[in-house]
C-alpha positions as a Markdown table, in Angstrom:
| # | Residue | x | y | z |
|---|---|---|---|---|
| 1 | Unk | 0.0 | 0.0 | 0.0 |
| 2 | Unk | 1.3 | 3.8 | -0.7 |
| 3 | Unk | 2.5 | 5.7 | 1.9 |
| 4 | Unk | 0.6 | 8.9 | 2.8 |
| 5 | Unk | 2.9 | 11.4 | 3.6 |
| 6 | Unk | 0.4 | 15.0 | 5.0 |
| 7 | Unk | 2.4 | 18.5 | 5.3 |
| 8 | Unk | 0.8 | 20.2 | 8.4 |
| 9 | Unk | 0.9 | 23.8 | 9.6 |
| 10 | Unk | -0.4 | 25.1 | 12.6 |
| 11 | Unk | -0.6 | 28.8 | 13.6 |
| 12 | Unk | -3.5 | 29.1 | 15.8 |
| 13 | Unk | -2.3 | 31.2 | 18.3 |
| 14 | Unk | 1.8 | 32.3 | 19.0 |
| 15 | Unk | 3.5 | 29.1 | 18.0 |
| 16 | Unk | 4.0 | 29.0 | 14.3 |
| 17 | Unk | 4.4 | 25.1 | 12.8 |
| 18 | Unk | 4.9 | 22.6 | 10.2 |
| 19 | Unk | 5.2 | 18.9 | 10.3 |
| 20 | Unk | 5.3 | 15.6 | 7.9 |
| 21 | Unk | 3.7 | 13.2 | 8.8 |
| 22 | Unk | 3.2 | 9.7 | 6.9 |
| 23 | Unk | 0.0 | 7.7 | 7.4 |
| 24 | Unk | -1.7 | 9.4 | 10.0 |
| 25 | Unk | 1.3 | 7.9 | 12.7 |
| 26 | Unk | 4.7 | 8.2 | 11.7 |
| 27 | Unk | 6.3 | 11.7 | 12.6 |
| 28 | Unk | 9.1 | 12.6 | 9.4 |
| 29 | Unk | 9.4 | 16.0 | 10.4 |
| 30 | Unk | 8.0 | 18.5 | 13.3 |
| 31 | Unk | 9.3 | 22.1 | 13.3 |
| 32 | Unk | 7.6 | 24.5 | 16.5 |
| 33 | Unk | 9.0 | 28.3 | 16.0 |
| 34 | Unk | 7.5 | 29.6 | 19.7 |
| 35 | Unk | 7.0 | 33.5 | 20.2 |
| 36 | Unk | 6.4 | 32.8 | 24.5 |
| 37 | Unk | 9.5 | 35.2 | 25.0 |
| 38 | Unk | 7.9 | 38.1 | 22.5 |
| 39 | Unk | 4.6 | 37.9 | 24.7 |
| 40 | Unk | 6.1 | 37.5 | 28.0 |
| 41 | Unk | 6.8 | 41.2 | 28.3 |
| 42 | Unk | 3.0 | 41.7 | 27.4 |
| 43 | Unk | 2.2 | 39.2 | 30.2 |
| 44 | Unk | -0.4 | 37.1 | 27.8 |
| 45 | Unk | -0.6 | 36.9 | 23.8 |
| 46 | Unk | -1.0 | 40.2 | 21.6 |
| 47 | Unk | -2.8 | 39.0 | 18.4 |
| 48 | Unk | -1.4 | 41.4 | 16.4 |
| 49 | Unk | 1.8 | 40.7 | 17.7 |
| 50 | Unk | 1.4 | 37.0 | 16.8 |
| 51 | Unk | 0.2 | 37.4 | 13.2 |
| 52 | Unk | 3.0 | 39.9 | 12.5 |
| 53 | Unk | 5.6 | 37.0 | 13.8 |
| 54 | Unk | 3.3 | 34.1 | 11.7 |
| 55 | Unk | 4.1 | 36.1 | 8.6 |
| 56 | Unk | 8.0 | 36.7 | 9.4 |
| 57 | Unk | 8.3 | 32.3 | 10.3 |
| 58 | Unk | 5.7 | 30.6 | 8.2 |
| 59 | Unk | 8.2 | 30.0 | 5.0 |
| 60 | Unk | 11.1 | 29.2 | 6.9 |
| 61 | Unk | 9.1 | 26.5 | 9.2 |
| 62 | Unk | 7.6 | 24.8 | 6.0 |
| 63 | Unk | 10.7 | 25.0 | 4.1 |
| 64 | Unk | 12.8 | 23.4 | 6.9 |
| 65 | Unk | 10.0 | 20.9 | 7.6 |
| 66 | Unk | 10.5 | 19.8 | 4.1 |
| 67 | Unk | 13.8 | 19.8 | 4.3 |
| 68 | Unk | 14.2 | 17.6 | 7.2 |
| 69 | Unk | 11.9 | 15.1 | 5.7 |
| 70 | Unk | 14.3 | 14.9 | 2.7 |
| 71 | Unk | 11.9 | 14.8 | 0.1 |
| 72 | Unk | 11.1 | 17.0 | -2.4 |
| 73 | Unk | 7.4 | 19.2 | -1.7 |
| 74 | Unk | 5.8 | 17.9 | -4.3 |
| 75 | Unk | 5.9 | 14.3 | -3.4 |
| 76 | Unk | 3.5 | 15.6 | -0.5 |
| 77 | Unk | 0.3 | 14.1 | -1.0 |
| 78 | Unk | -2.1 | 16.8 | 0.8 |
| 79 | Unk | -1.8 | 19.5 | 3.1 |
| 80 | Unk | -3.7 | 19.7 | 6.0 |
| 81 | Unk | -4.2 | 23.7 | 7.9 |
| 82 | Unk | -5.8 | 24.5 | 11.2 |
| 83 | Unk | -8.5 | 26.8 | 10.2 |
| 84 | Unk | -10.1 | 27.3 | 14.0 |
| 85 | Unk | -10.5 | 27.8 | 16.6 |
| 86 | Unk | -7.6 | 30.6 | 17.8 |
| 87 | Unk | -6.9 | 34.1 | 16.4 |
| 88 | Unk | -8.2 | 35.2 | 12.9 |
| 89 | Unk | -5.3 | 37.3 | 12.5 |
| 90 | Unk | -2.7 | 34.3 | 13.2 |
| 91 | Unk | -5.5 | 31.2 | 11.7 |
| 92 | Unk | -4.9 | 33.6 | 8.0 |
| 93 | Unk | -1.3 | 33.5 | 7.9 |
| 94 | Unk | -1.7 | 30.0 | 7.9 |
| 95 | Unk | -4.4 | 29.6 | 5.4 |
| 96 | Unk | -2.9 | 31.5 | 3.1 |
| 97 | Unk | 0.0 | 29.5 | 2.8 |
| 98 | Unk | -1.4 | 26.3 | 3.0 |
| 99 | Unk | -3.6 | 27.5 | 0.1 |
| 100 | Unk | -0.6 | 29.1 | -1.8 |
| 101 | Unk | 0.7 | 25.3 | -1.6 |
| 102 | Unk | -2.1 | 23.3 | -2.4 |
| 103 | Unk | -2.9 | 25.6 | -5.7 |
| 104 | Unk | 0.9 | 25.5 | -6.8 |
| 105 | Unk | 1.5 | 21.6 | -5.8 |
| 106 | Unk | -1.8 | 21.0 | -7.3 |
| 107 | Unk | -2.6 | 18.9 | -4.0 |
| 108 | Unk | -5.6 | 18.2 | -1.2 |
| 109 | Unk | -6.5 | 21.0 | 0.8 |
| 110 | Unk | -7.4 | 19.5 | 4.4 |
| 111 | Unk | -9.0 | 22.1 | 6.7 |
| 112 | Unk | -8.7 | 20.8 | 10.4 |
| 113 | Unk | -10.0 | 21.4 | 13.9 |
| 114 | Unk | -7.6 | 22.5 | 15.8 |
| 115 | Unk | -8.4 | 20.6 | 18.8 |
| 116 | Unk | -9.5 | 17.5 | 16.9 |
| 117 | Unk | -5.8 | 17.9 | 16.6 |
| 118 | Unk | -5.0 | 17.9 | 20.0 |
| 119 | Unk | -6.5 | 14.3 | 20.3 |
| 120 | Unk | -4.9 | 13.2 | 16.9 |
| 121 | Unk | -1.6 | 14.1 | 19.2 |
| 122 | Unk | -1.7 | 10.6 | 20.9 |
| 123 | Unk | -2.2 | 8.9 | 17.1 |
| 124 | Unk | 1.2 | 9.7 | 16.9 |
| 125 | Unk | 2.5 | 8.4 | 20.3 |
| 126 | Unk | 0.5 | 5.1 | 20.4 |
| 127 | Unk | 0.1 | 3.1 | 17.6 |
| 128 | Unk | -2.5 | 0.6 | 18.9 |
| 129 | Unk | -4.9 | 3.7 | 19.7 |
| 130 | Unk | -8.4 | 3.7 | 18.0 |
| 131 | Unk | -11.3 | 4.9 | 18.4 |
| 132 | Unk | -13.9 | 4.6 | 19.9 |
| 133 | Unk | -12.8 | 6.7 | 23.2 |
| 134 | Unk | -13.3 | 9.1 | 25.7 |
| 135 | Unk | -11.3 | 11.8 | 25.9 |
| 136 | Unk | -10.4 | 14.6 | 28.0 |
| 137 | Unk | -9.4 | 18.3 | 26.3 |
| 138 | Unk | -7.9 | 20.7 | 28.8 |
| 139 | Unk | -6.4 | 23.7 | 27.0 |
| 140 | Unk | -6.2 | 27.5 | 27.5 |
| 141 | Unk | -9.9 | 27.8 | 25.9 |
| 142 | Unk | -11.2 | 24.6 | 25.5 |
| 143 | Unk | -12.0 | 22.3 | 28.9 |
| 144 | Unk | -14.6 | 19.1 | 27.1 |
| 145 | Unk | -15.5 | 15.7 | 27.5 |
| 146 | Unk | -15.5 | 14.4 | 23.8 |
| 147 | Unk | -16.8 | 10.9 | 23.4 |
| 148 | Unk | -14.5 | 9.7 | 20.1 |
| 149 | Unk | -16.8 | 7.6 | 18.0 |
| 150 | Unk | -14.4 | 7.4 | 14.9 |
| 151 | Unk | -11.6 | 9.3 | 13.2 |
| 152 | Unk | -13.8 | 11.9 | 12.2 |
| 153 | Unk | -16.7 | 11.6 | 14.1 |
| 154 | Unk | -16.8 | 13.2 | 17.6 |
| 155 | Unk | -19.9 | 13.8 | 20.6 |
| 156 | Unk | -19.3 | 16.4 | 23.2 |
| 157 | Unk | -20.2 | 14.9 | 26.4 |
| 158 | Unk | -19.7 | 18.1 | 28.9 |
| 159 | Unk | -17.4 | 21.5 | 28.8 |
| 160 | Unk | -16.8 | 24.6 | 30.8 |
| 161 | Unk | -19.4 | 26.8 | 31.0 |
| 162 | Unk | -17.2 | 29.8 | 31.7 |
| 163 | Unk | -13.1 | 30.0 | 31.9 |
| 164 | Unk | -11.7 | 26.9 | 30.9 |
| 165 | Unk | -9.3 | 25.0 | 33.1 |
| 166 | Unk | -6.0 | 26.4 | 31.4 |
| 167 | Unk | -7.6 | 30.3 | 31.2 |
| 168 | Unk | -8.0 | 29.7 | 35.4 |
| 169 | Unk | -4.7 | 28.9 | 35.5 |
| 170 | Unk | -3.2 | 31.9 | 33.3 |
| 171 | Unk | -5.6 | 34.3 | 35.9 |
| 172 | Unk | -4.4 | 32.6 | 39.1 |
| 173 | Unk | -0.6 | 32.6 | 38.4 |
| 174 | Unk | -1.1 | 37.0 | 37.6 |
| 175 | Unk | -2.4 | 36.8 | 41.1 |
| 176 | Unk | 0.0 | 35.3 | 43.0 |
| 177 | Unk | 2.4 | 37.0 | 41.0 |
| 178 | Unk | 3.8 | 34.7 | 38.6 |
| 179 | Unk | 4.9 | 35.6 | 34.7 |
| 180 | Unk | 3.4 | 34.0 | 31.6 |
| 181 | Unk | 2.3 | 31.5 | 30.4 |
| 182 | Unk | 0.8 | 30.6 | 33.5 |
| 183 | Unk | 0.3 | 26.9 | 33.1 |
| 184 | Unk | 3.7 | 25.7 | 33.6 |
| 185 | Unk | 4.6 | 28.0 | 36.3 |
| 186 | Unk | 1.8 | 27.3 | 38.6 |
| 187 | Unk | 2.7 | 23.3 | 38.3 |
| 188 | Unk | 6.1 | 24.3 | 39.3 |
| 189 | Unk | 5.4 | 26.1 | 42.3 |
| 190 | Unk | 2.5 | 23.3 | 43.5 |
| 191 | Unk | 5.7 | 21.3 | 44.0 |
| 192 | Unk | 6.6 | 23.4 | 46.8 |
| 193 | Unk | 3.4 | 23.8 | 48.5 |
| 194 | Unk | 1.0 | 22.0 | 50.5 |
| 195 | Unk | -2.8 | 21.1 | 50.0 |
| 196 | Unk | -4.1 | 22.6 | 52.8 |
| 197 | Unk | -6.9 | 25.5 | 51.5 |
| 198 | Unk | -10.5 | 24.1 | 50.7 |
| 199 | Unk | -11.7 | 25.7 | 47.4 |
| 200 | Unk | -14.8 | 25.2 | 45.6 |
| 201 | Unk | -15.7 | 22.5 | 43.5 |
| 202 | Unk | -18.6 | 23.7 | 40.9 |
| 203 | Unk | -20.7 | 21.0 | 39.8 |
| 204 | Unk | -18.5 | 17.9 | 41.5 |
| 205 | Unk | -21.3 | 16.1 | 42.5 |
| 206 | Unk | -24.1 | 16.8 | 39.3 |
| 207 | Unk | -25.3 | 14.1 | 37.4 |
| 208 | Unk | -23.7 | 15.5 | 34.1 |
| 209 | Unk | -20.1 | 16.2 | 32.6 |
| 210 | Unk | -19.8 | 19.8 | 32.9 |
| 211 | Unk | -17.3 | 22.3 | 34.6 |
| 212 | Unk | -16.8 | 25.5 | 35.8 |
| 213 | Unk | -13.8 | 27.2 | 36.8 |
| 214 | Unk | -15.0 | 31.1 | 37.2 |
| 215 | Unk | -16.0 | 30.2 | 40.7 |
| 216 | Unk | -12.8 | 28.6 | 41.7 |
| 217 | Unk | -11.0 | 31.7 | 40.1 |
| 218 | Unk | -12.9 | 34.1 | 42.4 |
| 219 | Unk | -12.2 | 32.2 | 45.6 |
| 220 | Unk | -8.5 | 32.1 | 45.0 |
| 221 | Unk | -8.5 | 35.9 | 44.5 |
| 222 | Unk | -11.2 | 36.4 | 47.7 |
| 223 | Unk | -8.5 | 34.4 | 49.4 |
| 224 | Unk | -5.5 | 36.5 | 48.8 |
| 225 | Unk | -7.6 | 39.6 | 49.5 |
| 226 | Unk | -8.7 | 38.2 | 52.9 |
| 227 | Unk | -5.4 | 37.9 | 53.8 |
| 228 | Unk | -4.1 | 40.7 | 52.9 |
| 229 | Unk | -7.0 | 42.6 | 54.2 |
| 230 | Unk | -6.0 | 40.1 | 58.1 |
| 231 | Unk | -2.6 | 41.2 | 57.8 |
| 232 | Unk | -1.9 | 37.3 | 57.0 |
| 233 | Unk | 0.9 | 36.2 | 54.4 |
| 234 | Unk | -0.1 | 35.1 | 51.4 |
| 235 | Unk | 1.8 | 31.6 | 50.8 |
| 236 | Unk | 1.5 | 31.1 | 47.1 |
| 237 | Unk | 3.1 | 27.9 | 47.0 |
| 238 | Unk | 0.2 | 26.4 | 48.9 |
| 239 | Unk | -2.2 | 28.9 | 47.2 |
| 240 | Unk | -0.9 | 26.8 | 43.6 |
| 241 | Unk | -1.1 | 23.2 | 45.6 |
| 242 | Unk | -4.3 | 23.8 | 46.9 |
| 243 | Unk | -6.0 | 25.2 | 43.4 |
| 244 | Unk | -4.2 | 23.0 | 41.1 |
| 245 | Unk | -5.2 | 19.8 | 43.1 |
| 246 | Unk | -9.0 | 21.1 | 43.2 |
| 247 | Unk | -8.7 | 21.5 | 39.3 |
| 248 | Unk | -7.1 | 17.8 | 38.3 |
| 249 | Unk | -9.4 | 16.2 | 41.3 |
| 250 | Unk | -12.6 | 18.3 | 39.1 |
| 251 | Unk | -11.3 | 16.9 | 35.7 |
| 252 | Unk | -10.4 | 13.3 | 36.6 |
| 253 | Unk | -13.7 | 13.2 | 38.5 |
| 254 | Unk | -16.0 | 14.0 | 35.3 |
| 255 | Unk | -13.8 | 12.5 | 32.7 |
| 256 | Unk | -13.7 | 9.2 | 34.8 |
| 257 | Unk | -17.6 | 9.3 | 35.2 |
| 258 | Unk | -17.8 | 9.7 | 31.7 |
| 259 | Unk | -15.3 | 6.7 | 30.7 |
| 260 | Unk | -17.7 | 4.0 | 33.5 |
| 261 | Unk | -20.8 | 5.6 | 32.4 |
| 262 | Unk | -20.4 | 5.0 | 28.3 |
| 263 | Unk | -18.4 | 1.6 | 29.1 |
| 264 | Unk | -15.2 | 2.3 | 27.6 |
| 265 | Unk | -12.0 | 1.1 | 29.3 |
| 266 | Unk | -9.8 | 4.0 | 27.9 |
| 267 | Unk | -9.4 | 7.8 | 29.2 |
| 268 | Unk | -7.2 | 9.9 | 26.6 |
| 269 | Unk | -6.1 | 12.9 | 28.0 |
| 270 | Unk | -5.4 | 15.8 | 24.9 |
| 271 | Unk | -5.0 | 19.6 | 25.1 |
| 272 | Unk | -2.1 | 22.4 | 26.1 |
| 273 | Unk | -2.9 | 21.5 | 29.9 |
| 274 | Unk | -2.4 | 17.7 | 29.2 |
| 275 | Unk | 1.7 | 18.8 | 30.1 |
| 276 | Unk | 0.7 | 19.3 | 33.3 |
| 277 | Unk | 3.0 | 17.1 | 35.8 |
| 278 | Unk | 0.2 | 16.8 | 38.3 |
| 279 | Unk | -2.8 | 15.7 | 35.8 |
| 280 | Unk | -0.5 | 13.4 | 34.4 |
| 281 | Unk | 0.6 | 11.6 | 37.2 |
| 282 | Unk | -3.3 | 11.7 | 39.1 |
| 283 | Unk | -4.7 | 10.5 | 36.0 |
| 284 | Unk | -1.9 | 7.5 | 36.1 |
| 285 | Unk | -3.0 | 7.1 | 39.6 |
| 286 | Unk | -6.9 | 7.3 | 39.1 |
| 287 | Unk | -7.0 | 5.1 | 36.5 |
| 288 | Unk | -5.2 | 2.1 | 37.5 |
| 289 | Unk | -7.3 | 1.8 | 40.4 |
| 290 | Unk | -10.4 | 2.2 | 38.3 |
| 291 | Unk | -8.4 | -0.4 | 36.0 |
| 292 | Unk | -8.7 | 2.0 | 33.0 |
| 293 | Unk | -6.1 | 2.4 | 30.2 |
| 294 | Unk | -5.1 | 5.9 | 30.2 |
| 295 | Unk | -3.2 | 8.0 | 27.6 |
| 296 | Unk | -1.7 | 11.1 | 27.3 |
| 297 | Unk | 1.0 | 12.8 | 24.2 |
| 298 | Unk | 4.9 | 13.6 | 24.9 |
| 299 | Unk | 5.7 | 17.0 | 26.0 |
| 300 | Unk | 6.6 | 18.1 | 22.5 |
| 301 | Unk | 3.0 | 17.2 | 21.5 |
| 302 | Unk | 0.7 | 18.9 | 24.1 |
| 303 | Unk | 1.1 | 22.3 | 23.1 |
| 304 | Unk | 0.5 | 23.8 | 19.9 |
| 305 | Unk | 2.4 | 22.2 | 16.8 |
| 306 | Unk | 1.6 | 21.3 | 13.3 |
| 307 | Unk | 2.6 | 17.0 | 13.5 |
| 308 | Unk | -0.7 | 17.2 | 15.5 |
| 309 | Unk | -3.0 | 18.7 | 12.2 |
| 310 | Unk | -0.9 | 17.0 | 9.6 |
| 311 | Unk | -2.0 | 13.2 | 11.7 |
| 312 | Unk | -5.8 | 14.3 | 12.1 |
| 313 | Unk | -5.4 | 15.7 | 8.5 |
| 314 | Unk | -4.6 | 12.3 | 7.5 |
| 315 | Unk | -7.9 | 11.1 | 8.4 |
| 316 | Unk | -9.9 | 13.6 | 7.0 |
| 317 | Unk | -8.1 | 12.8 | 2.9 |
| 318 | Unk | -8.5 | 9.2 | 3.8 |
| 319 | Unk | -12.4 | 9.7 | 4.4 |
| 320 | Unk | -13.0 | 12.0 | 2.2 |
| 321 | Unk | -13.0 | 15.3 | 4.0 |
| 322 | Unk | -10.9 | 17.7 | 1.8 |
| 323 | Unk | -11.6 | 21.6 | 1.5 |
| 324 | Unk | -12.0 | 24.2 | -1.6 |
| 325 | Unk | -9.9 | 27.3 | -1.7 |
| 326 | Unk | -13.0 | 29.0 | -0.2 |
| 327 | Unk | -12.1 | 27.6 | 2.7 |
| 328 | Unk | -11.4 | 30.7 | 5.6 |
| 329 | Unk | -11.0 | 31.2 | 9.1 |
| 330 | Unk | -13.2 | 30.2 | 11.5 |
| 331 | Unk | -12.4 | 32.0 | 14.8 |
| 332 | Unk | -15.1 | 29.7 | 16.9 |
| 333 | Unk | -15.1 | 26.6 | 15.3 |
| 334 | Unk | -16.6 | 24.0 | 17.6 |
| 335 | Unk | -15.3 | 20.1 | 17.6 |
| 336 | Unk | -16.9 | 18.1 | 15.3 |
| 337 | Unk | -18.2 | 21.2 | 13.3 |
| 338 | Unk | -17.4 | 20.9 | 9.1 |
């Protein structure tokens, strides 16, 4: 049978990417080019900071994503684009090359879902995953409980009705004083403190798979303003235990509910937050007593990059789902949306 070899690129939202990948599993090629230190002084992501840096790294990162792969471009059989969710701005520097490709090479255009892509991340670490699945999406935007019915074909089960998990974090590391991205330096600092602050858990113990992290936000802010306001110190390494335990002990309760409640025996964990040290080793921990199979990508696949949309792109050419040159950025795309 032919190899299919997909050219991805990914530029979503401050990382700009390309990739090769061949057959939906085999990584030939992965090139991240990260702006973190140009937002870092802004203390979050400037859109049109990121689309201005998209348009200075999108040729280089294709053309040494090719080159690394060793082939000539136009042995590429499709090339697959995230076209939403993230930042128009950024999402159009993308499109337009992918488009400028496809037209030139004469090749598939393959619009993908960005975080469709997040769970195609694991494709690439585990060869004997398939659907059907459950899995759990924890991002800066995006906290859901998708049900994976196929390749292409998803259900959401449950998602934040307000900040998702990795936007609480971002807000409760400016609090406590931390630098960005928050994620990551939140989990570092847990590791120093203790568990000792009782914080709300929004819908814990409904009947559904919903979250909500506003709530738990707002108490970790009342908290520092209490004891500030007492004349107490303010120990943020026990602030981060005590707020990232509440938000892995939240997500590994619902997505766990979901996996026994639709009879699978396998929890796939997907997303930016999916790096998280704590999640990952809870969810080890969780689901070995609940004798559940659990999953989650390498580092170097959790956050943003383009091996991710180049593996779900795959998937779509292989079923059928290719894109006209009409195709345009869709800011708010939802999962499973065409």
């Amino acid at each position: 049978m032919k190899e299919v070899n997909i050219l991805g690129i990914e530029s979503s939202c401050d990382e700009t990417a390309a990739a090769v990948i061949q057959d939906g599993r085999i990584i030939r090629s992965n090139i991240v080019s990260t702006q973190i230190e140009i937002h870092k002084k802004f203390g979050g992501v400037v859109p049109e900071v990121a689309s201005r840096n998209h348009v200075v790294d999108i040729n280089r990162v294709v053309e040494e994503a090719i080159q690394v792969w060793g082939r000539p471009i136009c042995e590429i059989d499709g090339i697959a684009v995230t076209y939403g969710p993230g930042l128009a701005g950024a999402l159009l520097v993308g499109l337009s090359t992918a488009k400028a490709l496809s037209f030139a090479l004469n090749k598939p255009l393959i619009g993908v879902n960005h975080i469709e892509g997040h769970i195609a991340a694991n494709y690439l670490a585990f060869a004997e995953l398939k659907p059907p699945f459950i899995s759990l999406i924890v991002s800066g935007g995006h906290t859901h409980i998708v049900e994976v019915l196929g390749y292409n074909e998803f259900e959401i089960l449950g998602k934040t009705k307000d900040d998702a998990a990795g936007e609480a974090y971002d807000k409760v590391a400016r609090a406590i004083g931390l630098g960005y991205p928050g994620g990551p330096l939140v989990d570092k600092l847990a590791e120093r403190g203790r568990n000792v602050i009782d914080f709300p858990k929004a819908f814990y113990k409904d009947d559904n798979y919903d979250f909500s992290f506003s709530g738990l936000k707002s108490a970790v802010l009342n908290h520092i303003n209490s004891a500030k306001m007492k004349g107490e110190s303010v120990v943020a390494e026990d602030i981060a235990c005590s707020f990232q335990e509440t938000v892995v002990d939240i997500l590994l309760n619902k997505a766990l509910k979901a996996v026994k409640d639709r009879g699978y025996t396998s929890l796939v964990l997907s997303g930016g937050v999916s790096a998280n040290s704590r999640l990952r080793r809870k969810m080890e921990e969780d689901c070995e007593r609940e004798g559940i199979t659990c999953y989650y990508p390498p580092l170097s696949l959790c956050t943003d990059n383009a091996a991710m949309i180049a593996a779900a792109g795959y998937y779509h050419l292989i079923e059928g789902y290719t894109s006209d040159l009409s195709l345009s950025a869709r800011p708010n795309l939802k999962i499973g949306q065409r």
